[in-house]
C-alpha positions as CSV (number, residue, x, y, z in Angstrom):
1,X,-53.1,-67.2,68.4
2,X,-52.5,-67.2,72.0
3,X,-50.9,-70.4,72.9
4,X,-50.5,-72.2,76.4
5,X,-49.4,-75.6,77.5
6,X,-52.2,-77.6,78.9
7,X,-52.2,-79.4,81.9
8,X,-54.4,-81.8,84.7
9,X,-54.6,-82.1,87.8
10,X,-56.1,-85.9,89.2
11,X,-57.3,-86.5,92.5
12,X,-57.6,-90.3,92.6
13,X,-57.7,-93.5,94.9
14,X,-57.5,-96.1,92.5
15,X,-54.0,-95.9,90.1
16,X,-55.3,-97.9,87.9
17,X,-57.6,-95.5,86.9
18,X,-55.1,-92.8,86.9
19,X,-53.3,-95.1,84.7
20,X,-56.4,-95.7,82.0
21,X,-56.8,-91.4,82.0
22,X,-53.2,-91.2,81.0
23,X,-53.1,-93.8,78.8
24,X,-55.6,-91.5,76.8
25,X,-53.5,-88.3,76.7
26,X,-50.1,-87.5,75.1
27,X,-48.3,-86.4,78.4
28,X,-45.1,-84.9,78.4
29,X,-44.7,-84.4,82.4
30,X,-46.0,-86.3,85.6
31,X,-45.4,-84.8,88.9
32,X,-44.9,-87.5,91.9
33,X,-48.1,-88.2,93.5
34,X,-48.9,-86.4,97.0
35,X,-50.9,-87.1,100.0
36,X,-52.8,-84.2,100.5
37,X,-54.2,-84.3,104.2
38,X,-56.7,-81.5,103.8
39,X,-58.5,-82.8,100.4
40,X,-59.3,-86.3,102.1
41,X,-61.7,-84.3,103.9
42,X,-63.7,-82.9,101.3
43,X,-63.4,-85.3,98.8
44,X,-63.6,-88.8,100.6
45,X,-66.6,-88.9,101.2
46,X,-67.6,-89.1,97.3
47,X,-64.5,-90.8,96.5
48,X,-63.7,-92.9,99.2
49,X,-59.9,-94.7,100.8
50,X,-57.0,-92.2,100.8
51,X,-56.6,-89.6,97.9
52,X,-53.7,-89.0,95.7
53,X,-53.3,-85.8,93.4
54,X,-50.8,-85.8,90.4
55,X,-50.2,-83.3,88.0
56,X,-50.4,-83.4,84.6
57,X,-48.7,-81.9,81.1
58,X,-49.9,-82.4,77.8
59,X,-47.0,-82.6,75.5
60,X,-48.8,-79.6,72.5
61,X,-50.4,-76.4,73.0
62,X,-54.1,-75.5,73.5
63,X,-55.4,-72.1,72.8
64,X,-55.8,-70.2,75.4
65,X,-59.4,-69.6,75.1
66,X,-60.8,-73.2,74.4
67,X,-60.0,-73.4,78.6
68,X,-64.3,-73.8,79.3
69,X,-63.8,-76.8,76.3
70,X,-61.3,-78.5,78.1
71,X,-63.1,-78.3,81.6
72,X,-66.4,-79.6,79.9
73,X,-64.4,-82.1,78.5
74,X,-62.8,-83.2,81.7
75,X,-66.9,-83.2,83.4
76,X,-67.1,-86.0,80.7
77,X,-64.3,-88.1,81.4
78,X,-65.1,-87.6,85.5
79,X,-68.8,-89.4,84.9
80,X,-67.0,-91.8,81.8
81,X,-65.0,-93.0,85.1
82,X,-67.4,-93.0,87.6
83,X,-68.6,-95.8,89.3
84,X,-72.3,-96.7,90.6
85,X,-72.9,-92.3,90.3
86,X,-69.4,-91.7,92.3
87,X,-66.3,-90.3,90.9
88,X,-63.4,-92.0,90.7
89,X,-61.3,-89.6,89.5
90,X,-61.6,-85.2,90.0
91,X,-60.3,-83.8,87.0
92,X,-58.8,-80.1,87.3
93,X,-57.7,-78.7,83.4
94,X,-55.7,-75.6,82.7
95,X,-53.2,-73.9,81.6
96,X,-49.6,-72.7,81.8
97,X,-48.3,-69.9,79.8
98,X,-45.6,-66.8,80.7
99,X,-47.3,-65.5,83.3
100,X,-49.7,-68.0,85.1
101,X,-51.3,-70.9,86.0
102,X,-54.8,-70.9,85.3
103,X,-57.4,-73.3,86.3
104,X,-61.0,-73.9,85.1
105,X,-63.9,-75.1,87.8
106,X,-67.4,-75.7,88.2
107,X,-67.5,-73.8,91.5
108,X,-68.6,-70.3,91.7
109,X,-66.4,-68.4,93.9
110,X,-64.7,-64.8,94.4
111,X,-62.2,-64.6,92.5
112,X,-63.0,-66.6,89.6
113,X,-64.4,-65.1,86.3
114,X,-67.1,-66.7,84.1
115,X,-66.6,-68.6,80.9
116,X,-70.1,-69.4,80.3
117,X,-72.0,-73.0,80.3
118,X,-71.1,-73.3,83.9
119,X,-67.3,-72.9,83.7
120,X,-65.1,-70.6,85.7
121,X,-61.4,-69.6,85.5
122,X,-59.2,-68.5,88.5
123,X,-55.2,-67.8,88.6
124,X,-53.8,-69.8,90.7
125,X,-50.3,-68.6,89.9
126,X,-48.5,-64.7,88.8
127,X,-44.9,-65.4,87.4
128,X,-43.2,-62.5,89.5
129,X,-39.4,-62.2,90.6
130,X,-38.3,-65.7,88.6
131,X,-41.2,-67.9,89.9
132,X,-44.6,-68.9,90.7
133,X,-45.9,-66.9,93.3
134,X,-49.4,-68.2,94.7
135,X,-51.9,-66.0,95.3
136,X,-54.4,-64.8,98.7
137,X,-56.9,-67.4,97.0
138,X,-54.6,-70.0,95.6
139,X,-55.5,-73.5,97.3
140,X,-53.3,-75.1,99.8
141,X,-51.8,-78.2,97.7
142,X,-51.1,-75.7,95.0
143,X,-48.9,-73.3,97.6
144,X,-46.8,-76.5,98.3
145,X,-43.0,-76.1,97.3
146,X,-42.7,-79.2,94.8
147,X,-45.8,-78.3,93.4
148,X,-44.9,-74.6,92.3
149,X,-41.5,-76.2,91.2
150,X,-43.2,-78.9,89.0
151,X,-44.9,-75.7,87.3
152,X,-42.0,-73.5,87.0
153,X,-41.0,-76.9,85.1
154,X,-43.9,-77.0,83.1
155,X,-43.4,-73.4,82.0
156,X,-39.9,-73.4,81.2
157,X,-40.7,-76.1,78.9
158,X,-43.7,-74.4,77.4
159,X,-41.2,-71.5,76.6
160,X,-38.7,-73.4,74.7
161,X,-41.3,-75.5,73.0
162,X,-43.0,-71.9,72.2
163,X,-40.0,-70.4,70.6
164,X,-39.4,-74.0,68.6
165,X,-42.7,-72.9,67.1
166,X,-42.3,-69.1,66.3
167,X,-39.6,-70.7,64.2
168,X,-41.7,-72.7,62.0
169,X,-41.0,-76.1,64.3
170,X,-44.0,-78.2,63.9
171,X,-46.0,-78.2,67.1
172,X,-49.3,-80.4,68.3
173,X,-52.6,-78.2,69.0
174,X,-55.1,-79.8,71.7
175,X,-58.9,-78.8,70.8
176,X,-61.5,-80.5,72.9
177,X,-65.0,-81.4,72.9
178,X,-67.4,-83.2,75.3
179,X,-66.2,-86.1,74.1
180,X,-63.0,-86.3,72.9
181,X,-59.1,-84.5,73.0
182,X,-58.7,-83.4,69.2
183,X,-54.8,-83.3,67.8
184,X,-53.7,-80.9,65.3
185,X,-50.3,-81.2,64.3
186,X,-49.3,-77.3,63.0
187,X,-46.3,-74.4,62.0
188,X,-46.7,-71.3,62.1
């Protein structure tokens, strides 16, 4: 079983919304909110006002392979929120384990590899030298210092929750589906 901690990314405009995704999910971590100048650009348009991203940790594991469940998952909860055909939130799933952060997307692009029913995976992040270290591809609010230090957070956690586990510490297993987050509680 390869395990990884799961986490979000939000784009938002509304908190209140923010507030009614997380009130869903067992988080464990929330980053602070940024202001991320060059999203508003892309996103506004759709989403409208000023856009916020936070990051999100699930407080469990996921396997590492149910990453193309979790982003059709989050598709889901985008149009669940959406108002009048717009989203209201952008919902970004992956994963953190040893080595990386991984992301799942809807967008076809270079570096990303297939999952199938749409879903793509790209590293955002190699674990090199004691840290994150982004990559030629990474995106711009992801190569931003407080960012890669709420991650190297994230993964230090994951690592001591991870060797809880190897030694038989009960631990919570995410599954997902279209619909819903699933919660397993487990030992190895």
């Amino acid at each position: 079983m390869e395990l990884a901690r799961p986490v979000v990314a939000v784009l938002y405009s509304k908190e209140e919304k923010l507030k009614d995704l997380i009130g869903e999910l067992s988080i464990r971590e929330v980053s602070q909110s940024f202001l991320f100048p060059n999203l508003q650009r892309y996103y506004s348009k759709e989403m409208g006002g000023e856009l916020y991203k936070v990051f999100l940790c699930l407080d469990g594991f996921m396997q590492k392979e149910d990453l193309k469940e979790f982003k059709l998952w989050s598709l889901e909860k985008e149009k669940e929120f959406s108002k009048e055909g717009r989203r209201t939130l952008n919902i970004d799933p992956g994963y953190v384990d040893e080595s990386h952060l991984v992301l799942a997307s809807s967008k076809k692009r270079g570096g990303r590899l297939y999952l199938g029913e749409g879903v793509y995976a790209e590293i955002e992040y190699l674990y090199l030298y004691g840290g994150f270290r982004p990559l030629y591809w990474t995106y711009w609010d992801y190569r931003d210092r407080r960012v890669r230090e709420f991650f190297q957070k994230v993964r230090e956690n994951y690592l001591k929750n991870l060797n809880l586990a190897w030694k038989g510490e009960e631990f919570v297993l995410y599954r997902f589906s279209k619909d819903k987050v699933h919660k397993e509680v487990k030992a190895w």
